[in-house]
N, C-alpha and C positions, 0 to 999 in steps of 0.2 A: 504494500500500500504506500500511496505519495499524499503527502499534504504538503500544502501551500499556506500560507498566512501571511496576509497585506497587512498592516499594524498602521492606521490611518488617521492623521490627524486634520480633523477637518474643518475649515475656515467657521466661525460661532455663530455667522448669519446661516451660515451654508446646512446647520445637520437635518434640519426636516427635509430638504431637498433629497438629502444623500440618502435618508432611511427609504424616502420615495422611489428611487433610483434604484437601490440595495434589493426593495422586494418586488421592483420588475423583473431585474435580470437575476434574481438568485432559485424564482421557481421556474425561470426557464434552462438553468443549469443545472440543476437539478435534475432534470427531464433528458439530460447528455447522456447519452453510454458510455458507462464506465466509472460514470462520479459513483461515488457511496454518500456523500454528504457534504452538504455546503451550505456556511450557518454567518452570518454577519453579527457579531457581537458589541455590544457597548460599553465601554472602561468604566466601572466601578470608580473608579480614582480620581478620571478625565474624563470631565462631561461631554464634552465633540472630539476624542479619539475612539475609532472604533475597530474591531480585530473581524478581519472576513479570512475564513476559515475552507479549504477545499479538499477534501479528502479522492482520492484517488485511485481504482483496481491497477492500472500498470499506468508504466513512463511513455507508454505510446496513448494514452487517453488522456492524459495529461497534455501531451505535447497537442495534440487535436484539439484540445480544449483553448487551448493558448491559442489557437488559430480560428477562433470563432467568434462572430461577431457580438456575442455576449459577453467574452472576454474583454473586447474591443471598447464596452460599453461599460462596462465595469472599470479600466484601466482610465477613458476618456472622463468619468465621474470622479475617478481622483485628482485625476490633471486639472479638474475644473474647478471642484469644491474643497478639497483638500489645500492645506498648508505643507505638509510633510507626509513621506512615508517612506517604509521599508518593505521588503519582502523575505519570505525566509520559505528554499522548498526543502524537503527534507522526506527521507524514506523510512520506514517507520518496520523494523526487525522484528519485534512481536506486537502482541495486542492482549492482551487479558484483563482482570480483574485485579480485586484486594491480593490477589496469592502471587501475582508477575511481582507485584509491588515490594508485596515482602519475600521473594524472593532474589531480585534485582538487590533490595538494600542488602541481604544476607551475604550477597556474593559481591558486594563492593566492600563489605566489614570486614570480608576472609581477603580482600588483595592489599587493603591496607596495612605495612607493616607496622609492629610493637618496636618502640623504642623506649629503652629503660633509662 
């Protein structure tokens, strides 16, 4: 699996426009083969930054994605209403629950060495 995350800051007059914008093109990406999920979030912290989130079956549905005019539309929305942003893709090795969790922290406890 591949997720994406835009991390957007967006102009203070501009964020009803963006939420407008957000839930056009997010249930038509949705609707792409190969997405698993794709969610536009609002910063707890940061009242006009917002996290849009694209999860992804392979690197070839991704890349398709990025070539579609609701990408295009999504991308032209930040250029436009946005002040800043970042992007981060990332491929994602497992997926589980509470047990990956505590297993993951168990096995970063056991590489850490003891110094006396």
């Amino acid at each position: 699996m591949l997720i994406y995350q835009l991390k957007i800051e967006i102009k203070p007059y501009k964020s009803d426009e963006f939420i407008n914008s957000a839930r056009l093109f997010s249930r038509r990406i949705c609707k792409q083969k190969g997405c698993l999920d794709f969610n536009v979030y609002q910063d707890i912290d940061k009242e006009n930054t917002y996290i849009v989130v694209g999860e992804w079956k392979t690197h070839q549905a991704m890349e398709k994605h990025f070539q579609t005019q609701e990408f295009e539309l999504l991308i032209g929305a930040v250029r436009v209403l946005g002040e800043t942003f970042e992007m981060i893709i990332a491929e994602v090795s497992k997926t589980g629950g509470f047990e990956l969790a505590r297993e993951q922290i168990g096995s970063e406890q056991r590489k850490t060495p003891v110094v006396d």
